[in-house]
C-alpha positions in Angstrom: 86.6 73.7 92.2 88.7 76.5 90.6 92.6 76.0 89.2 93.1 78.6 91.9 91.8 77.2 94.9 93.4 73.6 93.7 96.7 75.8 93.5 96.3 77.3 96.8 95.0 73.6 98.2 98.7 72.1 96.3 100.4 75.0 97.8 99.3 74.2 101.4 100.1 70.5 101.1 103.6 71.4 100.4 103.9 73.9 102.4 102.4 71.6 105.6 104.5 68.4 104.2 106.3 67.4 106.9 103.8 68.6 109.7 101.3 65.6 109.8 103.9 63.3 110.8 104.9 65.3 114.1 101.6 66.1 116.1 101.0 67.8 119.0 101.7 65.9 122.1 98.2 63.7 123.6 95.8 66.6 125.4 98.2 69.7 124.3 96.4 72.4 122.1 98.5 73.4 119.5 98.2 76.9 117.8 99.1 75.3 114.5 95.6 72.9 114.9 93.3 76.0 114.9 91.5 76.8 111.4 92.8 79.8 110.4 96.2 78.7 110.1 95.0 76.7 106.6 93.6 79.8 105.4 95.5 81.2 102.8 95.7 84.7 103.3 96.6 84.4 106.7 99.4 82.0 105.4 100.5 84.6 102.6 100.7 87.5 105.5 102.6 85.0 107.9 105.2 84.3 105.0 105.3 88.2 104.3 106.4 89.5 107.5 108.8 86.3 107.9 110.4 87.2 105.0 110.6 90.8 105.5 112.3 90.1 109.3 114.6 87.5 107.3 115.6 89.9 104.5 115.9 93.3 107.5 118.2 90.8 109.5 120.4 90.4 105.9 120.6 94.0 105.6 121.4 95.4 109.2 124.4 97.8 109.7 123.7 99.3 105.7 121.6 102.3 105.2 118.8 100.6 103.8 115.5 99.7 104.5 113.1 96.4 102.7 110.8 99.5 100.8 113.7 101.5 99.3 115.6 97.7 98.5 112.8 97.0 96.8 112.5 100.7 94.5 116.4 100.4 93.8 115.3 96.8 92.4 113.1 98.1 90.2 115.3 101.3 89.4 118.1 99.1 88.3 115.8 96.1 86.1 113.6 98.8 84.5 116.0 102.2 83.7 114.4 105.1 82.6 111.7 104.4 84.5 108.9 106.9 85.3 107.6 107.3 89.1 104.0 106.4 88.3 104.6 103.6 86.8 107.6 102.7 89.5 104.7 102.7 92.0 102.4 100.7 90.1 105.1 98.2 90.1 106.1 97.9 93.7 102.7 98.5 94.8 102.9 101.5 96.9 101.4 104.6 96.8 103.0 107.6 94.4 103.1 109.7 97.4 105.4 107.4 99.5 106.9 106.1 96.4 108.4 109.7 96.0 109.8 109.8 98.9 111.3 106.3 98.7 112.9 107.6 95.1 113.6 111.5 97.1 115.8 108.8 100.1 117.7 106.6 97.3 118.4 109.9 95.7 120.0 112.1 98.8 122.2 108.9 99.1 123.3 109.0 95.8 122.2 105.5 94.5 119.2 107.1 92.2 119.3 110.1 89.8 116.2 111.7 88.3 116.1 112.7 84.5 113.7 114.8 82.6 111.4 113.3 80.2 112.7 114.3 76.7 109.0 114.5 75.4 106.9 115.7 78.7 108.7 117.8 81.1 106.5 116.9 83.8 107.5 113.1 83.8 110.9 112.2 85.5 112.9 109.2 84.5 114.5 107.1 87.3 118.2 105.4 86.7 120.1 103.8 89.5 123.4 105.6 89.6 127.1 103.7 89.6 127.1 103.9 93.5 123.6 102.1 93.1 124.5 99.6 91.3 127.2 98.6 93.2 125.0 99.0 96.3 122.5 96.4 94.6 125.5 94.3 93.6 126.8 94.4 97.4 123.6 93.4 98.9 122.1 91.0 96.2 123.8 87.9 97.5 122.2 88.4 101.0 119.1 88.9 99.7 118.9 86.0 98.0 120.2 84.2 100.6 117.7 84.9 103.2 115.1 83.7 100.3 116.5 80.7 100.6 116.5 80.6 104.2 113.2 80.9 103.6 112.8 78.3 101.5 114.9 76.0 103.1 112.1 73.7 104.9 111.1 72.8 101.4 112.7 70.0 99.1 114.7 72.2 95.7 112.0 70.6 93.5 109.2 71.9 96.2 110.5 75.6 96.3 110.1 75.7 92.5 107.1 74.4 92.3 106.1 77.3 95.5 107.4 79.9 93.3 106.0 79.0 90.3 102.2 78.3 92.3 102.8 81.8 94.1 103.6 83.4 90.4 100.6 82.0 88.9 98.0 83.5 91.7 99.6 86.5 91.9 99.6 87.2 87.6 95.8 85.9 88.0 95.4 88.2 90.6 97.3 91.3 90.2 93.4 93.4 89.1 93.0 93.4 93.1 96.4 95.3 93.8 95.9 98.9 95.5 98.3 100.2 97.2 96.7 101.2 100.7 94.4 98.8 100.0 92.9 97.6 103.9 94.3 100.1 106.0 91.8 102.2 108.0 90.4 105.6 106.2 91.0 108.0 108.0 87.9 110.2 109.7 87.4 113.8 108.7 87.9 116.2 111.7 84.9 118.2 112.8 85.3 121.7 113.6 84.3 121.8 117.5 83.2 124.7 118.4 83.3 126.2 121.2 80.3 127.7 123.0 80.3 131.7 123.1 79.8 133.2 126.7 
């Protein structure tokens, strides 16, 4: 057995903890019984799109979606920043990535520099109105982490964090953003018959 499937196997326990001790009524199916809900990545995409509705529900009424959150993070922990190496870091393609930074930008809570040395690099800084955007919003961010978190014991969550830190470090080779989406077919030319 490798560390990482003993991590993921630790993970689940304490994630599950709790679960064993109320079962499903006598004779009633239970989605939770069936096998692919102790598979890990269908775990990991469970917890993603729970904590993606948790953290949208934190930030309704304000102009800002979970993808450009997440760039103005970045922005603001990492200034001068270049765009290629912003979307290496939040994982999403430099095409989209652009137009996250081109959205933060037109609100004024991003501002684009020239690279001193190559002219064809631009810098990334979060502007004053962008920091005080990410220091108006912080505290419900982290708040619906730890509604997140909150089925878990304080010593449990750290431990989660720390588990979920270690995979993805060990892991990070397999990041590409795009990665599993459908490929799109190349249209044929039809043509159409001459008469």
């Amino acid at each position: 057995m490798t560390a990482l499937t003993i991590v993921i196997i630790i993970i689940l326990i304490i994630v599950m903890d709790g679960t064993v001790d109320n079962p499903p009524r006598s004779g009633v199916s239970s989605v939770g019984d069936a096998p692919y809900r102790r598979v890990p990545a269908y775990l990991i995409r469970r917890i993603q799109l729970i904590s993606t509705s948790m953290i949208a529900e934190a930030f309704e009424g304000e102009n800002m979606s979970l993808s450009e959150w997440a760039v103005l993070t970045i922005i603001e922990n990492h200034p001068d920043i270049d765009q290629s190496r912003l979307a290496e870091i939040v994982s999403i393609d430099r095409v989209n990535t652009g137009r996250l930074v081109d959205q933060l930008e037109s609100k004024g809570l991003v501002e684009r520099r020239s690279d001193k040395t190559d002219r064809r690099v631009w810098r990334l800084r979060c502007t004053r109105r962008g920091l005080q955007t990410r220091k108006q919003l912080l505290p419900r961010a982290l708040a619906s982490q730890d509604k997140l978190l909150a089925c878990l014991r304080p010593t449990d969550r750290k431990i989660f964090v720390e588990f979920m830190f270690q995979i993805v470090t060990a892991n990070e080779k397999y990041i590409r953003p795009g990665a599993g989406r459908r490929k799109r077919k190349a249209r044929q030319k039809v043509r159409k018959p001459h008469v």
